[in-house]
mmJSON file of the N, C-alpha and C atoms, coordinates in Angstrom:
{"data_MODEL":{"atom_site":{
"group_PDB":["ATOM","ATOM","ATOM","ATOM","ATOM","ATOM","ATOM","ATOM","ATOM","ATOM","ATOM","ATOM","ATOM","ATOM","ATOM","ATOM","ATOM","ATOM","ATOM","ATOM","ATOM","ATOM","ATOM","ATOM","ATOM","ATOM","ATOM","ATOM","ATOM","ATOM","ATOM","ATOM","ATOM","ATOM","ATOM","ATOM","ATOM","ATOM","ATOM","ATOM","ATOM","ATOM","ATOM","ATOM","ATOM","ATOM","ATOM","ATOM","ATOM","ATOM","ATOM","ATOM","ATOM","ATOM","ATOM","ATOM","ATOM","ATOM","ATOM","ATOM","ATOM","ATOM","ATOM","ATOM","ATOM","ATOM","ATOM","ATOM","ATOM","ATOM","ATOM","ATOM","ATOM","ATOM","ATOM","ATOM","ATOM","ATOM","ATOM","ATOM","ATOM","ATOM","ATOM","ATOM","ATOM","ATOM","ATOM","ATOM","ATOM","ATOM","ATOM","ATOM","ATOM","ATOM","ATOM","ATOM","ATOM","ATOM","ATOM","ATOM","ATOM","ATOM","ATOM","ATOM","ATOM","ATOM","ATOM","ATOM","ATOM","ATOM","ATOM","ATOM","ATOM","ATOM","ATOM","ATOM","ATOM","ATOM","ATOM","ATOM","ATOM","ATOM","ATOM","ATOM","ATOM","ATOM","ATOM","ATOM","ATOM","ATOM","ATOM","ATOM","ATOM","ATOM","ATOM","ATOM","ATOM","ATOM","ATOM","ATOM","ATOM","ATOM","ATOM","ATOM","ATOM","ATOM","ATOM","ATOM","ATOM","ATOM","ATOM","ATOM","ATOM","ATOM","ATOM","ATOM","ATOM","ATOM","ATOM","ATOM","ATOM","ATOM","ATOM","ATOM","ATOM","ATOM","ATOM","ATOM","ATOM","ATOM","ATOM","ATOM","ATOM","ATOM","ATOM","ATOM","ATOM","ATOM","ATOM","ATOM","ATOM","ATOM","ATOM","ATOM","ATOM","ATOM","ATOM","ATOM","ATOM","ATOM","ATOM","ATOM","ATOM","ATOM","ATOM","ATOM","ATOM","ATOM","ATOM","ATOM","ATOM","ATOM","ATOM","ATOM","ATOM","ATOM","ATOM","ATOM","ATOM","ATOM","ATOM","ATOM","ATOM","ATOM","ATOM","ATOM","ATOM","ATOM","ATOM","ATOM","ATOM","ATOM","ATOM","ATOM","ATOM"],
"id":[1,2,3,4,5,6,7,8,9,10,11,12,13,14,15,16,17,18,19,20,21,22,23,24,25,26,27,28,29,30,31,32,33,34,35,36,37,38,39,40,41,42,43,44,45,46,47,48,49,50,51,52,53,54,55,56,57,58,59,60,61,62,63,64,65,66,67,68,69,70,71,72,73,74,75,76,77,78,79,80,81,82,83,84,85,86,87,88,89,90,91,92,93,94,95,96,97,98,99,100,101,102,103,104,105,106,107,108,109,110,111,112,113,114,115,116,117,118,119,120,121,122,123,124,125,126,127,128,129,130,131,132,133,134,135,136,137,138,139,140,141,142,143,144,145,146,147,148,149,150,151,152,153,154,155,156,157,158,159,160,161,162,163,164,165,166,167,168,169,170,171,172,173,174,175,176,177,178,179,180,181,182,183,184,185,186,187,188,189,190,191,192,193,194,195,196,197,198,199,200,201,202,203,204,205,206,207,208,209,210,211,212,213,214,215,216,217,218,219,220,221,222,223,224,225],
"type_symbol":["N","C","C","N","C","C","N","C","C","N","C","C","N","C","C","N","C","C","N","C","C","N","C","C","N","C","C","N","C","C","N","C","C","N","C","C","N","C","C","N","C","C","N","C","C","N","C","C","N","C","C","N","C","C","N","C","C","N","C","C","N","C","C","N","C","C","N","C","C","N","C","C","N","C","C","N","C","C","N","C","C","N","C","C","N","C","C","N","C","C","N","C","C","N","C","C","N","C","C","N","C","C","N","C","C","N","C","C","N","C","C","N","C","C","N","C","C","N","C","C","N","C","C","N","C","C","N","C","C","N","C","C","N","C","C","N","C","C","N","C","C","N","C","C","N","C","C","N","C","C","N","C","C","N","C","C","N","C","C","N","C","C","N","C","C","N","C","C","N","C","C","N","C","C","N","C","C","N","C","C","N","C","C","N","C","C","N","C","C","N","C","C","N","C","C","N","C","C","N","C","C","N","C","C","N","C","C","N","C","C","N","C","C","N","C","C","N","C","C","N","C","C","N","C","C"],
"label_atom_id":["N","CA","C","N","CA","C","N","CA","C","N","CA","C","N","CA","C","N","CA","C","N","CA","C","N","CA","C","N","CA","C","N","CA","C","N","CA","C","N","CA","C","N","CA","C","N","CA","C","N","CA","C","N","CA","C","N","CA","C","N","CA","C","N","CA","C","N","CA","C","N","CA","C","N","CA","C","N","CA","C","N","CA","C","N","CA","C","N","CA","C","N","CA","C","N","CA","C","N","CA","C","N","CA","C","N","CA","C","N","CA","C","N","CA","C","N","CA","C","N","CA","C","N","CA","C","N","CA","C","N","CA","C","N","CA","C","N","CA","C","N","CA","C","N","CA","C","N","CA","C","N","CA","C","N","CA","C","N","CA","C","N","CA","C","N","CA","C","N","CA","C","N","CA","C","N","CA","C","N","CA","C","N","CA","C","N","CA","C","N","CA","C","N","CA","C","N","CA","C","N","CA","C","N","CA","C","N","CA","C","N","CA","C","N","CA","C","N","CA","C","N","CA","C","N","CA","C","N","CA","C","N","CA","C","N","CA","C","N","CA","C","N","CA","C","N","CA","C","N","CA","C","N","CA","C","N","CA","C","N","CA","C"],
"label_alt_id":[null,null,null,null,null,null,null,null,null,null,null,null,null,null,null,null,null,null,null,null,null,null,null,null,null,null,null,null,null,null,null,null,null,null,null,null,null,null,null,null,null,null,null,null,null,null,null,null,null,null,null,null,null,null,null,null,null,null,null,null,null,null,null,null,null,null,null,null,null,null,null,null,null,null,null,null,null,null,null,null,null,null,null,null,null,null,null,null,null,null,null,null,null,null,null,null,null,null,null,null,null,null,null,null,null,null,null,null,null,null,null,null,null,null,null,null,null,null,null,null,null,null,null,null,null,null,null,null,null,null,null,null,null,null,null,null,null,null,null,null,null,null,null,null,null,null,null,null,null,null,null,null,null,null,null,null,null,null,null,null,null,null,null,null,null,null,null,null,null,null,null,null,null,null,null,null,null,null,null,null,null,null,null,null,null,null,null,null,null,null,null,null,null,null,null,null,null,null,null,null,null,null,null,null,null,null,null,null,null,null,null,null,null,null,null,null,null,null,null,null,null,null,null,null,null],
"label_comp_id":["UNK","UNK","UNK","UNK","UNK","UNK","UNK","UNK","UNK","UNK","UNK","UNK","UNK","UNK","UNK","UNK","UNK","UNK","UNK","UNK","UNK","UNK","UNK","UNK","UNK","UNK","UNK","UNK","UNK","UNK","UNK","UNK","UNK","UNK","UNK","UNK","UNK","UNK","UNK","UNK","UNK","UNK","UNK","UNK","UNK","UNK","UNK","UNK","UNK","UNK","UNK","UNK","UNK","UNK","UNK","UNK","UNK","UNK","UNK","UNK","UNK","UNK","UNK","UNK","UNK","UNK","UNK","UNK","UNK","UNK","UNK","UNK","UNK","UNK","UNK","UNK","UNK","UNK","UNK","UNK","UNK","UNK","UNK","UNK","UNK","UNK","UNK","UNK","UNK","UNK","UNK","UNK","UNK","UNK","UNK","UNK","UNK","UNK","UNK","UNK","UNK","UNK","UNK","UNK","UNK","UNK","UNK","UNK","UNK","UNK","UNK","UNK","UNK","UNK","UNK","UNK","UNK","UNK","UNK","UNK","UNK","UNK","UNK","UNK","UNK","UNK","UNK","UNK","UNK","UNK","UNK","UNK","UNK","UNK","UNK","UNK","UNK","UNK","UNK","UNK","UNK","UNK","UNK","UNK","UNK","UNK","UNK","UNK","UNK","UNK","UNK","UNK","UNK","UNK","UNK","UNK","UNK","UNK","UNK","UNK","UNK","UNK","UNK","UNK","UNK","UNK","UNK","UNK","UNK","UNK","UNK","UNK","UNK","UNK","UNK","UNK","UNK","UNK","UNK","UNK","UNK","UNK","UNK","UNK","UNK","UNK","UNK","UNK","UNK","UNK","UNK","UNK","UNK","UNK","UNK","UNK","UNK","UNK","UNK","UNK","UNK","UNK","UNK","UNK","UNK","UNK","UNK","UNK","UNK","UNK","UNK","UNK","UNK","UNK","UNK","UNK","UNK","UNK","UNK","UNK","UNK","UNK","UNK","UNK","UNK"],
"label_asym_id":["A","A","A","A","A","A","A","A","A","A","A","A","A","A","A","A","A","A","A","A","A","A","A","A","A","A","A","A","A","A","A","A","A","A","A","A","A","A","A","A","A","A","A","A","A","A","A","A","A","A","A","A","A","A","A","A","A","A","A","A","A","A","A","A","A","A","A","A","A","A","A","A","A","A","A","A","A","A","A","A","A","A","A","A","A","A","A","A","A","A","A","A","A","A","A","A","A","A","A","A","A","A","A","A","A","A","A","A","A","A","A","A","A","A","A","A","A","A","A","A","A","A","A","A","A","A","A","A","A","A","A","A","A","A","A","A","A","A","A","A","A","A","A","A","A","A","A","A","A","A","A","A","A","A","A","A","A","A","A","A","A","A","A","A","A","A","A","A","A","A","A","A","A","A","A","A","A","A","A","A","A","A","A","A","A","A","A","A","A","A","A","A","A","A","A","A","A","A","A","A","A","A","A","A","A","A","A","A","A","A","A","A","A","A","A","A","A","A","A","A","A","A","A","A","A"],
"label_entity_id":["1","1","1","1","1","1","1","1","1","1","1","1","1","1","1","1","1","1","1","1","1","1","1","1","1","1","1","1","1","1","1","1","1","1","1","1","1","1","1","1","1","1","1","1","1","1","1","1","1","1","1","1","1","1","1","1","1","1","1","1","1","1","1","1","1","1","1","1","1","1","1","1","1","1","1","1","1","1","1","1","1","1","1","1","1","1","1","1","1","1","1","1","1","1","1","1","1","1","1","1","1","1","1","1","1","1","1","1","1","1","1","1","1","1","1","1","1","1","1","1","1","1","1","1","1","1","1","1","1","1","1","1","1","1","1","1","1","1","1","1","1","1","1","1","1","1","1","1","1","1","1","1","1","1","1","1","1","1","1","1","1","1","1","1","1","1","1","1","1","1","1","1","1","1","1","1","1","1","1","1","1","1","1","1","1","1","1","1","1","1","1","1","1","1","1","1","1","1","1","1","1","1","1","1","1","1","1","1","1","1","1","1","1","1","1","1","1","1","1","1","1","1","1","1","1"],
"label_seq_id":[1,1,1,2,2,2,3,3,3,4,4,4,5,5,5,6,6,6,7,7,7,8,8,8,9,9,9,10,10,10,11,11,11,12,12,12,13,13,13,14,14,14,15,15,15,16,16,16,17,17,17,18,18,18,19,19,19,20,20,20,21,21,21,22,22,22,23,23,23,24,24,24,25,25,25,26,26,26,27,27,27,28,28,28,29,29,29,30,30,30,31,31,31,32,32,32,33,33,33,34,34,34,35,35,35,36,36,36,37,37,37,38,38,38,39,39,39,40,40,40,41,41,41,42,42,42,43,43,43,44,44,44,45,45,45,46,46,46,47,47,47,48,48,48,49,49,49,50,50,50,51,51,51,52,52,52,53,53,53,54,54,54,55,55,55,56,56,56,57,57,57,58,58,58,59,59,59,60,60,60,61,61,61,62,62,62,63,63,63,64,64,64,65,65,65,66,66,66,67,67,67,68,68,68,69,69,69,70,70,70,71,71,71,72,72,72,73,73,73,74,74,74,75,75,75],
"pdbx_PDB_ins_code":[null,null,null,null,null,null,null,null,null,null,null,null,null,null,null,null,null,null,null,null,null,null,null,null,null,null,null,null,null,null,null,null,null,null,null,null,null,null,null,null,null,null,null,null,null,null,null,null,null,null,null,null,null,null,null,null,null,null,null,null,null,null,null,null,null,null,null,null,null,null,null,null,null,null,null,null,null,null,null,null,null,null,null,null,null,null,null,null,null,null,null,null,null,null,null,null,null,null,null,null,null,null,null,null,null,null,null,null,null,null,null,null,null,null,null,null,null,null,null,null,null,null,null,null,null,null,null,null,null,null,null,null,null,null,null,null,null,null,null,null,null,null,null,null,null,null,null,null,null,null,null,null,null,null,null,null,null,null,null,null,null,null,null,null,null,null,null,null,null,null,null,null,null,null,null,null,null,null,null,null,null,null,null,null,null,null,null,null,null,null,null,null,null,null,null,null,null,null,null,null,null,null,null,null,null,null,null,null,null,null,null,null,null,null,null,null,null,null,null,null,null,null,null,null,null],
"Cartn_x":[-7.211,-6.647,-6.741,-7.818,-8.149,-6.581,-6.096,-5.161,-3.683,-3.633,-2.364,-2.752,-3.767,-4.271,-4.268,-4.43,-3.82,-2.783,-1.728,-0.283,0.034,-0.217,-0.132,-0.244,-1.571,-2.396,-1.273,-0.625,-0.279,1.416,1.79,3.374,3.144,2.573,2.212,2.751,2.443,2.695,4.406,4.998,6.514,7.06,5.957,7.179,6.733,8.001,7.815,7.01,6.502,5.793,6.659,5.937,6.708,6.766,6.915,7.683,6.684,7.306,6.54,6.867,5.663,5.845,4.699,5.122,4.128,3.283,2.529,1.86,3.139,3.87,5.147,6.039,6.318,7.25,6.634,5.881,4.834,5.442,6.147,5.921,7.578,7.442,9.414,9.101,10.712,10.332,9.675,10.084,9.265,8.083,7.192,6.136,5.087,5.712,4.891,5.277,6.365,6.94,5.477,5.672,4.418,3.098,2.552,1.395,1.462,0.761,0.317,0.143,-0.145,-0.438,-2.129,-3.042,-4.262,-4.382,-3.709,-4.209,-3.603,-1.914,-1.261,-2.345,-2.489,-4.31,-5.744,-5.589,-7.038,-6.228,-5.345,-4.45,-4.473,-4.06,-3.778,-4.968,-6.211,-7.37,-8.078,-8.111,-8.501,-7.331,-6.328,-5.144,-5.713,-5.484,-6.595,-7.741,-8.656,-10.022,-9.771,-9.115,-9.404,-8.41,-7.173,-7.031,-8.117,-8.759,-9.858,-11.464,-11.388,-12.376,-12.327,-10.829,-10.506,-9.866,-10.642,-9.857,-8.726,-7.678,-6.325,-5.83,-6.253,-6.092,-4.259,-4.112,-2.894,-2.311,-3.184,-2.268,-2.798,-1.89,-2.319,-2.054,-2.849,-2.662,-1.76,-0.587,0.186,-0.183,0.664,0.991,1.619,1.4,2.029,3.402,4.021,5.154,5.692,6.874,7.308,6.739,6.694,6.513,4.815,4.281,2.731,1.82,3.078,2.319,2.255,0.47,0.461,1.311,1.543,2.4,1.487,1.846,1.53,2.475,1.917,2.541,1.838,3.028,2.513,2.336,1.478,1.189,1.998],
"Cartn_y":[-11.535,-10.223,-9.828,-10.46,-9.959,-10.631,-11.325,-12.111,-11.254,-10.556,-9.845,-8.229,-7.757,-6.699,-6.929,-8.346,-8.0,-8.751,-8.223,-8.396,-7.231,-6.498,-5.035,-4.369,-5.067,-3.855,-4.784,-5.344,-6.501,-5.419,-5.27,-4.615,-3.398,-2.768,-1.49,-1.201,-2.028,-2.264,-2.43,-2.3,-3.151,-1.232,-0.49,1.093,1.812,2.824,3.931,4.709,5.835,6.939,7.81,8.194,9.595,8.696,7.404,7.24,7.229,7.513,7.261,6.329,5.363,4.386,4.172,3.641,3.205,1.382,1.603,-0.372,-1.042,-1.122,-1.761,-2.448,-1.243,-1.673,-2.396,-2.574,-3.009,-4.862,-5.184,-6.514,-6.758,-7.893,-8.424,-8.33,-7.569,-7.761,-8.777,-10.04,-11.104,-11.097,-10.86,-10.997,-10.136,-8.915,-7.753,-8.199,-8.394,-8.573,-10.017,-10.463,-12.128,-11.639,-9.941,-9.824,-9.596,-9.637,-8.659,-7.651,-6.255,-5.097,-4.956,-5.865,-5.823,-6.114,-6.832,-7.128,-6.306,-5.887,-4.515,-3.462,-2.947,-1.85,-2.164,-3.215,-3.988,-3.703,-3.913,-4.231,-2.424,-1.903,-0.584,0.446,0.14,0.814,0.199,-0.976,-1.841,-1.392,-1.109,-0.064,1.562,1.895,3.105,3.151,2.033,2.18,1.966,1.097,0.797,1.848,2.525,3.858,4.749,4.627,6.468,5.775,4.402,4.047,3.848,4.093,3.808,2.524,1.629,0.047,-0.007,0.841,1.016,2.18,2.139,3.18,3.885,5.088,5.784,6.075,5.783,6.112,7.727,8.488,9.341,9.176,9.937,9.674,11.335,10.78,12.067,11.831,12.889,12.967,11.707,11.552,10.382,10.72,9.534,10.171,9.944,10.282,10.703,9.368,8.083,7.175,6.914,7.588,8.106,6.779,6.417,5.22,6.409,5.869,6.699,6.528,7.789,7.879,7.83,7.364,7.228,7.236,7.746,8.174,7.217,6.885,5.972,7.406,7.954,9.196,8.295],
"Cartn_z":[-3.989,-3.756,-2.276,-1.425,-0.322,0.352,0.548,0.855,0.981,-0.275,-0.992,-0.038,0.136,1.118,2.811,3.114,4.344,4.308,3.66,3.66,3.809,2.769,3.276,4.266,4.973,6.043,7.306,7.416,8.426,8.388,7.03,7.051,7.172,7.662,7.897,8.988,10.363,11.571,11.731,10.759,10.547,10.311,10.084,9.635,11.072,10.558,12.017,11.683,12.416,12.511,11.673,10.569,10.273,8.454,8.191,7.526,6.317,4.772,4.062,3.254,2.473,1.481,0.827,-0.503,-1.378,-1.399,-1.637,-1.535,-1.619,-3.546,-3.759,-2.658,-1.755,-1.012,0.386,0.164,1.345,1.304,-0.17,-0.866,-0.813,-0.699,-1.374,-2.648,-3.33,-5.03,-5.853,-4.961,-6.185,-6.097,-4.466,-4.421,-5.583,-5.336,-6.204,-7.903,-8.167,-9.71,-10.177,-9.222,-9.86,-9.673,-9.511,-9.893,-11.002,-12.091,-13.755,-13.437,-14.233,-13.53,-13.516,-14.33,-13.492,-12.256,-11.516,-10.173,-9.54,-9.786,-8.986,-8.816,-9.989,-9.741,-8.982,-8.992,-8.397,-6.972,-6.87,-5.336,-4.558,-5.826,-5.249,-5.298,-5.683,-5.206,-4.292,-4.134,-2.551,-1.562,-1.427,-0.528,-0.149,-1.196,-1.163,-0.571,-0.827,0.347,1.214,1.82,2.889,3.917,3.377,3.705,3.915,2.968,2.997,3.998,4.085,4.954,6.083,6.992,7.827,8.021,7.686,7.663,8.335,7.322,7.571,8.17,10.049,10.599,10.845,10.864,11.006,9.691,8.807,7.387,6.689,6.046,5.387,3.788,3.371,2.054,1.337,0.741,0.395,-1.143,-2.395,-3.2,-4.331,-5.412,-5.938,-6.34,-6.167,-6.632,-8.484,-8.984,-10.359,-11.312,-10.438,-11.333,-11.019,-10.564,-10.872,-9.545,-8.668,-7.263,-5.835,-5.692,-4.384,-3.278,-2.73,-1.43,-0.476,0.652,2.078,3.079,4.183,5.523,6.451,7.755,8.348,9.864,10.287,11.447,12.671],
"occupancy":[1.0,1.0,1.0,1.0,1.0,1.0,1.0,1.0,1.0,1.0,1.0,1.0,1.0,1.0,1.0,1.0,1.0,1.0,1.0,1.0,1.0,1.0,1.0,1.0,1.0,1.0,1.0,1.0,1.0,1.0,1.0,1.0,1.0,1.0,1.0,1.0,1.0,1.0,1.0,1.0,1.0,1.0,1.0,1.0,1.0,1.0,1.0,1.0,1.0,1.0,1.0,1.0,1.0,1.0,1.0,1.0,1.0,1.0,1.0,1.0,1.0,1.0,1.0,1.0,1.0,1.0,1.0,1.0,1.0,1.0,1.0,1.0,1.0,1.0,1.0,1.0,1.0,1.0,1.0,1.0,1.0,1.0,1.0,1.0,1.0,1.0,1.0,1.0,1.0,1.0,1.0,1.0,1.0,1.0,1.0,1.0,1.0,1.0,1.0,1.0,1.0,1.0,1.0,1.0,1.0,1.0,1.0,1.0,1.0,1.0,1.0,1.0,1.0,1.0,1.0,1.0,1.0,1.0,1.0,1.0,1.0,1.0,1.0,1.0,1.0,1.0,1.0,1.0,1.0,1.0,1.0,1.0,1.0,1.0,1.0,1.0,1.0,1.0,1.0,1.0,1.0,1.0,1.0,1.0,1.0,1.0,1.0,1.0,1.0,1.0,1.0,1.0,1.0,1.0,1.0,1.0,1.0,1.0,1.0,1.0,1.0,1.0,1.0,1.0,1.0,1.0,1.0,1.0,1.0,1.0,1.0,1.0,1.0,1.0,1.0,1.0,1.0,1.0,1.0,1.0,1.0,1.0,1.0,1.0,1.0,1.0,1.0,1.0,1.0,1.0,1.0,1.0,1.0,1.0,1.0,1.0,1.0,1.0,1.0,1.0,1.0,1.0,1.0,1.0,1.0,1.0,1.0,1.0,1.0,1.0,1.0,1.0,1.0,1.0,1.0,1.0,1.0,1.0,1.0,1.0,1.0,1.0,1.0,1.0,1.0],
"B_iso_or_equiv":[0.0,0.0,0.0,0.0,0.0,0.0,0.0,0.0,0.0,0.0,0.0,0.0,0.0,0.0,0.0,0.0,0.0,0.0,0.0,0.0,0.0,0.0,0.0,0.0,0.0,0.0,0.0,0.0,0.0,0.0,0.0,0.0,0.0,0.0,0.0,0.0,0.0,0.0,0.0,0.0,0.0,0.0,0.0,0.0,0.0,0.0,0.0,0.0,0.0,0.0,0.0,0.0,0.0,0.0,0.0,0.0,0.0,0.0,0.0,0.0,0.0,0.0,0.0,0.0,0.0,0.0,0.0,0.0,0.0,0.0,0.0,0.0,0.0,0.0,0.0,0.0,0.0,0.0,0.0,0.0,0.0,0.0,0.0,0.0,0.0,0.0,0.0,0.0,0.0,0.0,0.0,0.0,0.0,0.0,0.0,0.0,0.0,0.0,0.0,0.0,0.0,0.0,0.0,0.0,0.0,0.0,0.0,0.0,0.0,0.0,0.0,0.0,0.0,0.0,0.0,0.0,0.0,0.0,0.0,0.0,0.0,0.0,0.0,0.0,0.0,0.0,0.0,0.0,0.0,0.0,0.0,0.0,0.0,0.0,0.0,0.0,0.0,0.0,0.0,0.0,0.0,0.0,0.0,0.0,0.0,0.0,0.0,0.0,0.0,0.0,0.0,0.0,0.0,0.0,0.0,0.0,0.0,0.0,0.0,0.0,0.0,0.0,0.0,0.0,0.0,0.0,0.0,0.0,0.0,0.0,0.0,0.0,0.0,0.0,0.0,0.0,0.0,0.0,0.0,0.0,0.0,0.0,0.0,0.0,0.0,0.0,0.0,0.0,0.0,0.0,0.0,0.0,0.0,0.0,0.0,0.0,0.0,0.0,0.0,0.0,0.0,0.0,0.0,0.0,0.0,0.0,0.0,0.0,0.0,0.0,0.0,0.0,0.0,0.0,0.0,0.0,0.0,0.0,0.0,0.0,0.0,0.0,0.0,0.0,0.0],
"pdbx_formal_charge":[null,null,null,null,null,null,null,null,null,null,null,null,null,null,null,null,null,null,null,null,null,null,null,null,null,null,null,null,null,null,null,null,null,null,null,null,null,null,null,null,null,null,null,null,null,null,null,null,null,null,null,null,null,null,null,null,null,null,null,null,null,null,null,null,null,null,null,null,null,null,null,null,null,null,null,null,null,null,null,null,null,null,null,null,null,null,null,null,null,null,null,null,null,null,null,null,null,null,null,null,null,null,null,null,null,null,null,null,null,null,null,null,null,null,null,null,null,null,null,null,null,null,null,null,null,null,null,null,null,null,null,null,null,null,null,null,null,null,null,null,null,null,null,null,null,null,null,null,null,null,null,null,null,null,null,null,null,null,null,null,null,null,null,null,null,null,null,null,null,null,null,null,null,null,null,null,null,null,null,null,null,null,null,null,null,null,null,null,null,null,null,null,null,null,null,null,null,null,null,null,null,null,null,null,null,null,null,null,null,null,null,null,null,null,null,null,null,null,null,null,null,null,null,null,null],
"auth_seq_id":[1,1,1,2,2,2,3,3,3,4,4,4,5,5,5,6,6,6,7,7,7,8,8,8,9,9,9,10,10,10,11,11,11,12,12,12,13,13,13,14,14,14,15,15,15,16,16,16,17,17,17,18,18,18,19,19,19,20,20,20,21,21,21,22,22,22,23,23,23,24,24,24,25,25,25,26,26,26,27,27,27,28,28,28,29,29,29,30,30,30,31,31,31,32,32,32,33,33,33,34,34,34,35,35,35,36,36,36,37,37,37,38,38,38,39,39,39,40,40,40,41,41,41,42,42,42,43,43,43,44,44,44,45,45,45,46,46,46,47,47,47,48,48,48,49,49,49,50,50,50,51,51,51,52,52,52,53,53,53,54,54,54,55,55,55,56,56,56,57,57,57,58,58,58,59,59,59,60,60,60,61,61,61,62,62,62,63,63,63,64,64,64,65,65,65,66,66,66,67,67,67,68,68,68,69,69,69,70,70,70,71,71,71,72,72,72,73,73,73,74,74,74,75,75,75],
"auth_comp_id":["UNK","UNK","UNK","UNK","UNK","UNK","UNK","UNK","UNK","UNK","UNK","UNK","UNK","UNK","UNK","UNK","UNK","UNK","UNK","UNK","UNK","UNK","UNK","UNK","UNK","UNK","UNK","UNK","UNK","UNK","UNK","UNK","UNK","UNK","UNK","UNK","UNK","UNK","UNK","UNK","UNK","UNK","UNK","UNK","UNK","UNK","UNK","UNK","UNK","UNK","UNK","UNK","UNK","UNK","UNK","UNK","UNK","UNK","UNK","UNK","UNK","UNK","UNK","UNK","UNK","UNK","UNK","UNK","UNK","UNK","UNK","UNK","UNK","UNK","UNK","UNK","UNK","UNK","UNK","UNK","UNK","UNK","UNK","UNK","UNK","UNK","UNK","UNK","UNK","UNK","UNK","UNK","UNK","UNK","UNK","UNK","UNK","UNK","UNK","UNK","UNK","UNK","UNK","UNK","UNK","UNK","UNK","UNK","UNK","UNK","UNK","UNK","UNK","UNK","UNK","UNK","UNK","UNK","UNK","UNK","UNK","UNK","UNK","UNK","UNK","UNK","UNK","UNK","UNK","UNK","UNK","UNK","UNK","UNK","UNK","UNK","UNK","UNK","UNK","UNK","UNK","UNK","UNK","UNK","UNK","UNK","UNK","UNK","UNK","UNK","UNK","UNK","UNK","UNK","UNK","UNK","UNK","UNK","UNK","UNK","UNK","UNK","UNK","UNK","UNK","UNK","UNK","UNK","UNK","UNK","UNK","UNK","UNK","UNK","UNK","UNK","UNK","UNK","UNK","UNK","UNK","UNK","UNK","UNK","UNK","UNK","UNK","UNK","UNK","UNK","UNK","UNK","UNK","UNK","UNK","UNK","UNK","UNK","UNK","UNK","UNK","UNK","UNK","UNK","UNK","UNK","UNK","UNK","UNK","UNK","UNK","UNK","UNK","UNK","UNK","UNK","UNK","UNK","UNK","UNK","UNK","UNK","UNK","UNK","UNK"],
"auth_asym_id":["A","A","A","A","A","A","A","A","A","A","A","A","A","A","A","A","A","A","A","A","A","A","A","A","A","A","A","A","A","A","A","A","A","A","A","A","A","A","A","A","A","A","A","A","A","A","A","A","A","A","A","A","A","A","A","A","A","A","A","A","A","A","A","A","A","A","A","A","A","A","A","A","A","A","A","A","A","A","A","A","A","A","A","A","A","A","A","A","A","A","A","A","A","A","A","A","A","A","A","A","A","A","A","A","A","A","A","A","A","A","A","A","A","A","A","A","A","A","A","A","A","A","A","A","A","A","A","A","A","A","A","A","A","A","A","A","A","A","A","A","A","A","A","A","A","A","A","A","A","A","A","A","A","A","A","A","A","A","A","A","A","A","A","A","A","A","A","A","A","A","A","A","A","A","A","A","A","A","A","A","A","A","A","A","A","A","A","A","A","A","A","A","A","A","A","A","A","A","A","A","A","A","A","A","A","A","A","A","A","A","A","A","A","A","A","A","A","A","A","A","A","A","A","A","A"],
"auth_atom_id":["N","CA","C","N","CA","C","N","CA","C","N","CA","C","N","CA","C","N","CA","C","N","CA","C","N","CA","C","N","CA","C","N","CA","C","N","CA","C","N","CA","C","N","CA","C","N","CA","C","N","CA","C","N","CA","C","N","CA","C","N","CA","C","N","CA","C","N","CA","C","N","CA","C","N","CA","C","N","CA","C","N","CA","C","N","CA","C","N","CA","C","N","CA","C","N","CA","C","N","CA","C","N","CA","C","N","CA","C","N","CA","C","N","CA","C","N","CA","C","N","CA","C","N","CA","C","N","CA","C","N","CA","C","N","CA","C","N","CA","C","N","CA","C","N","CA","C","N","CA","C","N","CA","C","N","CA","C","N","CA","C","N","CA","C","N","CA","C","N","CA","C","N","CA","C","N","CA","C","N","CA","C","N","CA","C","N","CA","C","N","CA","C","N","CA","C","N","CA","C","N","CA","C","N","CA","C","N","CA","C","N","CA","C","N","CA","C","N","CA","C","N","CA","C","N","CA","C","N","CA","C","N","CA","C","N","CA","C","N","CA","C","N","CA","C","N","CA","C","N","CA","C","N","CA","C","N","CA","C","N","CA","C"],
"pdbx_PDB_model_num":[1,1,1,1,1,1,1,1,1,1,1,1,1,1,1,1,1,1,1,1,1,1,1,1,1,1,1,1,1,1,1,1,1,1,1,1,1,1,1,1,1,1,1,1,1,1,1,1,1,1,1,1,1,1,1,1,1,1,1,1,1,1,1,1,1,1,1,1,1,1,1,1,1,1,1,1,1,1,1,1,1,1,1,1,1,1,1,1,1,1,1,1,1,1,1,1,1,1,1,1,1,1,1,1,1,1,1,1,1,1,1,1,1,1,1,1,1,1,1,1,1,1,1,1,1,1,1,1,1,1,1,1,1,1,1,1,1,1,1,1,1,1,1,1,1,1,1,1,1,1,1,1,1,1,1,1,1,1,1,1,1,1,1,1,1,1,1,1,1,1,1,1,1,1,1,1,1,1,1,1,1,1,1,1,1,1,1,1,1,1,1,1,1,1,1,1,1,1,1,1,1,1,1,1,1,1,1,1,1,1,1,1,1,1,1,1,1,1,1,1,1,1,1,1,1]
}}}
């Protein structure tokens, strides 16, 4: 999983300021579709920490959106 997290923390660097997105899109569809959704959750509270621990500096953490995946802002 650590692997699949700095994929994430690596495409982060790839959005503008201002912009918002969820982990998901962090992924090419197939990549994310070939997790199960245990590891999507395992994926998306290791995202979450390392947001709220700093790790993953410039990110904010917004509101989830309708289909219940946290939002984030890239400051």
């Amino acid at each position: 999983m650590e692997a699949y997290l700095e994929v994430a923390l690596k495409e982060i660097k790839q959005l503008k300021s201002g912009e918002n997105f969820t982990l998901q899109e962090l992924f090419k569809n197939y990549e994310w579709e070939s997790l199960d959704i245990m590891k999507r959750t395992t994926l998306e509270r290791m995202f979450l920490h390392a947001v709220e621990s700093g790790e993953a500096q410039g990110i904010i953490i917004l509101k989830k959106n309708q289909e219940g995946q946290q939002v984030y802002q890239k400051e």
